[in-house]
C-alpha positions in Angstrom: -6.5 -14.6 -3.0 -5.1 -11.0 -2.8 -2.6 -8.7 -3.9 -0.4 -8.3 -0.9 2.7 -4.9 -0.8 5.3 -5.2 1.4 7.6 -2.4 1.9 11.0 -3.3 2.8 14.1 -1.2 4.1 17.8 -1.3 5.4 17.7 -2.1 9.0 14.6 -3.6 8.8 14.2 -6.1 11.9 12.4 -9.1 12.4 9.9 -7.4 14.7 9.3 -5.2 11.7 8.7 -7.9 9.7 6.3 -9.9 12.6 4.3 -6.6 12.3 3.4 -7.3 8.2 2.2 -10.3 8.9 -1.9 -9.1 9.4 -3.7 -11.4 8.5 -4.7 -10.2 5.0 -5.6 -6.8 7.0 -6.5 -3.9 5.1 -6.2 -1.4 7.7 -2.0 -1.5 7.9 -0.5 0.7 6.0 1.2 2.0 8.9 3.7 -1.1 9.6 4.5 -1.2 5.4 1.6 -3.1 4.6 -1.4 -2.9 2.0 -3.8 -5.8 0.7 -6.1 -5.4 -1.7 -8.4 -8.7 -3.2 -8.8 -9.8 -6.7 -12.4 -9.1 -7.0 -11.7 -6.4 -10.3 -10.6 -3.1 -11.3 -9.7 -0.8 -10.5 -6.6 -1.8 -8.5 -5.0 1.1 -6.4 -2.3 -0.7 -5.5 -1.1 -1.2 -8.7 -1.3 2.8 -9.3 0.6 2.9 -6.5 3.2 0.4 -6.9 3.2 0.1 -10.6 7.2 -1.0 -10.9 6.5 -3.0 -8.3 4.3 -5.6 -10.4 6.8 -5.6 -13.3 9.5 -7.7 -11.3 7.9 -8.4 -8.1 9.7 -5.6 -6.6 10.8 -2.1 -7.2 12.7 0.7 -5.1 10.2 3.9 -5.4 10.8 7.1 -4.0 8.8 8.2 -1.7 7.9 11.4 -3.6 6.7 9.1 -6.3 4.3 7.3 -4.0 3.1 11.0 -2.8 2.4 12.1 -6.5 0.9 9.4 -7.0 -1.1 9.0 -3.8 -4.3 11.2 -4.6 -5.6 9.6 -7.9 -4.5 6.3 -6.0 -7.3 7.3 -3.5 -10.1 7.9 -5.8 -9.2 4.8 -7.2 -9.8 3.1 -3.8 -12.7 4.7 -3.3 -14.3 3.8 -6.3 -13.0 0.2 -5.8 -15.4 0.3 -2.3 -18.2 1.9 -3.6 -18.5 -0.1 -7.1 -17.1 -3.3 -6.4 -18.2 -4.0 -2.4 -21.0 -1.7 -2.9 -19.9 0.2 0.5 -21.9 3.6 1.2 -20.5 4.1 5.1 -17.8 7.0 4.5 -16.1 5.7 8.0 -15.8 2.2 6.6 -14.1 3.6 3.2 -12.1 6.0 5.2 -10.7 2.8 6.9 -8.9 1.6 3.3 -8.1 5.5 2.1 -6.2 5.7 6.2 -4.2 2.7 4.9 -3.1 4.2 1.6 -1.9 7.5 3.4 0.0 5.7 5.9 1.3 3.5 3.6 2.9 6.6 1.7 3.7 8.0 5.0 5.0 5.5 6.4 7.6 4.6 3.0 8.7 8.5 3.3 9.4 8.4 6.6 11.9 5.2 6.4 13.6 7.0 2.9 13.9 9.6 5.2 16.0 7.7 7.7 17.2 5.8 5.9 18.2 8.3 3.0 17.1 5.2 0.1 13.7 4.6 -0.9 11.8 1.6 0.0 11.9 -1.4 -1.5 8.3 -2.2 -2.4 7.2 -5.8 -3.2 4.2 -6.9 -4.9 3.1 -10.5 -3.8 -0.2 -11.8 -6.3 
C-alpha cells in the first residue's frame, strides 16, 4: 500500500492517462505521477500536496508546488536515508528527479493550459 498523486489537467488524453499508470513507479514524476509507500514519516508528498489529502484532490499552483519543492526534497531525502537506510546518492537522486519533474512537469501544463493542475491524492 502506497500513497499514489495524480496530476490531472484540461485536455488531458487517455494516452496521458495510460502513461500514470507505472506500476507503483517511483521514478515518474515526469508523466504527473509520484508514489510514495506507507512505511513512516516523513511523507514528502504530503508537503507537496498538502490540500490535496484534505479532499482527495486539490487545484495547486504551480508556484505553490515550486515554494514548496526544496524543503519537500530534504524531506525525501531523509525519508531514503532514515527509513530504507539508502547511502547511494544516485539511487536517492532517482526519487529527488521525480519530485523536480513532478513540479516541472505541473508548471508546464498551468502554463498551457493557463489553470493549475488538479492534483489527486490516492491512499
Amino acid at each position: 500500500m502506497g500513497i499514489d498523486i495524480y496530476a490531472q489537467w484540461e485536455g488531458m488524453t487517455e494516452a496521458d492517462r495510460a502513461a500514470q499508470v507505472t506500476g507503483f513507479s517511483i521514478e515518474h514524476g515526469h508523466v504527473g505521477y509520484l508514489r510514495e509507500a506507507y512505511h513512516g514519516d516523513p511523507y514528502a508528498t504530503v508537503e507537496l500536496v498538502n490540500e490535496a489529502f484534505v479532499n482527495g484532490q486539490a487545484y495547486i499552483p504551480a508556484a505553490t508546488l515550486r515554494d514548496r519543492l526544496p524543503q519537500v526534497l530534504r524531506l525525501a531525502e531523509k525519508r531514503e536515508r532514515e527509513i530504507y537506510e539508502v547511502t547511494d546518492a544516485d539511487e536517492i537522486e532517482v526519487v529527488l528527479k521525480s519530485f523536480r519533474d513532478f513540479v516541472a512537469f505541473c508548471a508546464r501544463k498551468e502554463s498551457e493550459t493557463g489553470k493549475p493542475c488538479l492534483i489527486i491524492a490516492s491512499y
